[in-house]
N, C-alpha and C positions, 0 to 999 in steps of 0.2 A: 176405796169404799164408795157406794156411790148413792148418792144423796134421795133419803128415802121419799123427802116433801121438799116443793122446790125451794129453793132458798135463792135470793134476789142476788147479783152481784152487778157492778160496775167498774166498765174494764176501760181506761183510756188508752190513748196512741192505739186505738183498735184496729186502724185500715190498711195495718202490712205488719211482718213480722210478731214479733212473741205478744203484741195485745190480740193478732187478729187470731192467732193458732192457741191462745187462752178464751177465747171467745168458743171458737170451736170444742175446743174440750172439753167446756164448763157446759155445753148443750148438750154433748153426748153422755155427760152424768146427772142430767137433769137438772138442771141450774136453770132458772130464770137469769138472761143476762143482759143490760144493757150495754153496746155499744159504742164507746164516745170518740169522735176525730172528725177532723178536718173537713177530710172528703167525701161529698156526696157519693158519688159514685162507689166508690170503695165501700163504701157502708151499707149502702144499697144490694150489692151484690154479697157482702158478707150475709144480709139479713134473709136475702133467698137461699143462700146455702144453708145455711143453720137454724133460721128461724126467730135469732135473735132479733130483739127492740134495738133499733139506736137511735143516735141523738150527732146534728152536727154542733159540733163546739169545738171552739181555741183555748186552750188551758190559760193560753196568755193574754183573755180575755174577761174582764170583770162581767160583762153583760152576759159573755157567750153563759159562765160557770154559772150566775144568779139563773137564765135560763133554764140551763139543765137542772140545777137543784129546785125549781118551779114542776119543770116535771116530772122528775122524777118522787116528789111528795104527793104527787098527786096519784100517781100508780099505788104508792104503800109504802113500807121499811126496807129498807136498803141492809141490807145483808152482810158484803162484802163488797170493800171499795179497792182495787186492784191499778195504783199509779205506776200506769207503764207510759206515758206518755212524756218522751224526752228525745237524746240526742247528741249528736256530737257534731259539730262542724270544724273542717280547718286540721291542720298538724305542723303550726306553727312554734317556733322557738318564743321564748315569754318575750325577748328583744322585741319581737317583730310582730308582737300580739293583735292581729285587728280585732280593736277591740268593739266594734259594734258585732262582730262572728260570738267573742266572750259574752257581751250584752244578752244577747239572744240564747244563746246556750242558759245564762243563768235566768234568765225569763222563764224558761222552759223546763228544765230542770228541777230547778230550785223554785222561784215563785208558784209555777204552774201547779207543783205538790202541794205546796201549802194551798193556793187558792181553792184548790177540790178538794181536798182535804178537812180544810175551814167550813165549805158549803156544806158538806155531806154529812158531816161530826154528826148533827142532829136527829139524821134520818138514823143513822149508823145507831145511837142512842137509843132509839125510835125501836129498834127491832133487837137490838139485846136486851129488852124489857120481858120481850115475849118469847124469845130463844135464850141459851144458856151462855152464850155468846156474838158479837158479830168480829168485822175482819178489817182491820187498815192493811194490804201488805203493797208493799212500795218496791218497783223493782228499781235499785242503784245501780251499782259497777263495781269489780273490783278495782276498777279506776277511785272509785270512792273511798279505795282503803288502803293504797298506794299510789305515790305520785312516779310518772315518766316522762320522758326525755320529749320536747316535743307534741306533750296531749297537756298543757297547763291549764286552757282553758275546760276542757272538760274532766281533768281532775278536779278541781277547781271545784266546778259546778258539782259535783258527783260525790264531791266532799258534804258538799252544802246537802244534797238530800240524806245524806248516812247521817250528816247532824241531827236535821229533823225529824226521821225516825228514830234518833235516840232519845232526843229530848219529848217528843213526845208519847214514848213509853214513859217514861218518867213521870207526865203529869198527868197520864191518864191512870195510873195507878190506882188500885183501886173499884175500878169500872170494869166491868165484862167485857173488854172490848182487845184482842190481840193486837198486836201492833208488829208488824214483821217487815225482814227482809230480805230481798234474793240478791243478791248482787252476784251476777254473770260476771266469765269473764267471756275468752274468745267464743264468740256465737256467731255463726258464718249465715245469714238471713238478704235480702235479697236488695232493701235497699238502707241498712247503717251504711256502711263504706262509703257505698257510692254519694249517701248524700256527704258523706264527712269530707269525701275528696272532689265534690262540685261535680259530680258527673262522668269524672276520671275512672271510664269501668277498668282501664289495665290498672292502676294505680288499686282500685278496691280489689281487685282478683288478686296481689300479691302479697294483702293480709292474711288470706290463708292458702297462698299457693303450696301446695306440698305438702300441707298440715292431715295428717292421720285423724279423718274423721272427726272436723270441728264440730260442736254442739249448733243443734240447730231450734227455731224457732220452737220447734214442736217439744225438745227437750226440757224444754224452758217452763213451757206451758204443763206440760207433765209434775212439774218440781209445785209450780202455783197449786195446782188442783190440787196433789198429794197435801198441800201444808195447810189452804183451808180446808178439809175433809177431814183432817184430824180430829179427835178427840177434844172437844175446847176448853179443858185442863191444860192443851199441850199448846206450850209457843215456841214456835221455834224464831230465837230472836235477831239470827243471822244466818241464811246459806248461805256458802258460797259455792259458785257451779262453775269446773271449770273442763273444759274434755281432757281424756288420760293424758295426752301429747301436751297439755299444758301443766308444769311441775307447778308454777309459780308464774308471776304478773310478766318476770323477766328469765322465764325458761321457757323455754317453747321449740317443740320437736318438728324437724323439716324434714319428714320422710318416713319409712315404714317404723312399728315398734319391733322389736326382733329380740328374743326371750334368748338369757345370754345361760346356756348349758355347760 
């Protein structure tokens, strides 16, 4: 469905993967969109492709987030707040945990949702006064709803944001305002892996060596759009998105599908 009047969204971890190809999508159905991340440059070159506003900000930043929520009140009502801004580092046993790698994951993950989240409530309020709804949706992990061998620290963290989108459907109850979320699982994008494995590209290419058509950024960003464009009757309180080749967190198909006659 594609959005008759524009409607405002903000999207973090915008400057690669599933925020930057949600950005893209949310302009080609006419969404006003704000951009948020790190890097200049990245942002920069998203906003001449698409058109989109952005904004630099660290989610793990109290200044950076007060910043952005300064200007983004000054533009108007925030619409739709889209927390994709996260991450995995390390594939550590719990033994051997470095734990400033955990530190930073849960900064990120976990703090970094609530702190935009916190700032933005307002505006979010702001514009479901004058539309029939607005949108929190949070992308977690199906990391966030099972734990494995070796990913402790971003289960971990991953748990921590599945929390906070529960709990806070819960007390926003009440309020016009959805509260969603996507939790991915395998999504083959260009730089999760490699940052998880420090730059180690053999080591990030044999997470989905062989895999029948991992899900990809764009797919991701496809599942976002579809869920705020809905009907805002309808919440959808949990996807989970995982490509055919993945049964489950711990099945996963290493080579063609081949239909058994």
């Amino acid at each position: 469905m594609i959005v008759a009047e524009p409607r405002t969204a903000v999207v973090t971890g915008a400057s690669s993967g599933i925020g930057a190809a949600t950005v893209r999508l949310l302009r080609a159905h006419g969404w006003d969109v704000v951009g948020v991340a790190r890097r200049q440059d990245r942002l920069d070159a998203l906003a001449a492709e698409t058109g989109a506003t952005t904004f630099v900000a660290d989610v793990t930043s109290d200044d950076d987030v007060n910043a952005l929520a300064a200007f983004l009140k000054d533009r108007g009502p925030v619409n739709a707040l889209v927390n994709n801004a996260g991450g995995a580092i390390g594939a550590d046993p719990v033994e051997n945990a470095p734990i400033d790698q955990w530190r930073q994951m849960y900064e990120t993950n976990v703090l970094g949702t609530v702190r935009v989240t916190k700032a933005l409530l307002p505006l979010l309020r702001e514009a479901s006064a004058t539309r029939p709804s607005s949108d929190i949706l949070t992308i977690s992990s199906t990391a966030g709803h099972i734990a494995y061998e070796n990913g402790g620290g971003y289960t971990a963290a991953k748990h921590g944001t599945t929390t906070i989108i529960e709990t806070l459907r819960l007390e926003l109850a009440g309020e016009p305002i959805r509260v969603t979320e996507v939790a991915p699982g395998l999504v083959h994008t260009e730089e999760f892996s490699l940052n998880r494995f420090g730059g180690d590209q053999e080591k990030a290419d044999k997470v989905y060596e062989n895999v029948p058509e991992p899900l990809t950024a764009d797919d991701i960003a496809l599942v976002i759009t579809q869920m705020l464009e809905l009907p805002h009757h309808i919440n959808l309180d949990l996807v989970v998105v995982r490509p055919v080749a993945q049964a489950a967190q711990h099945k996963l198909v290493r080579g063609p599908l081949t239909p058994k006659l």
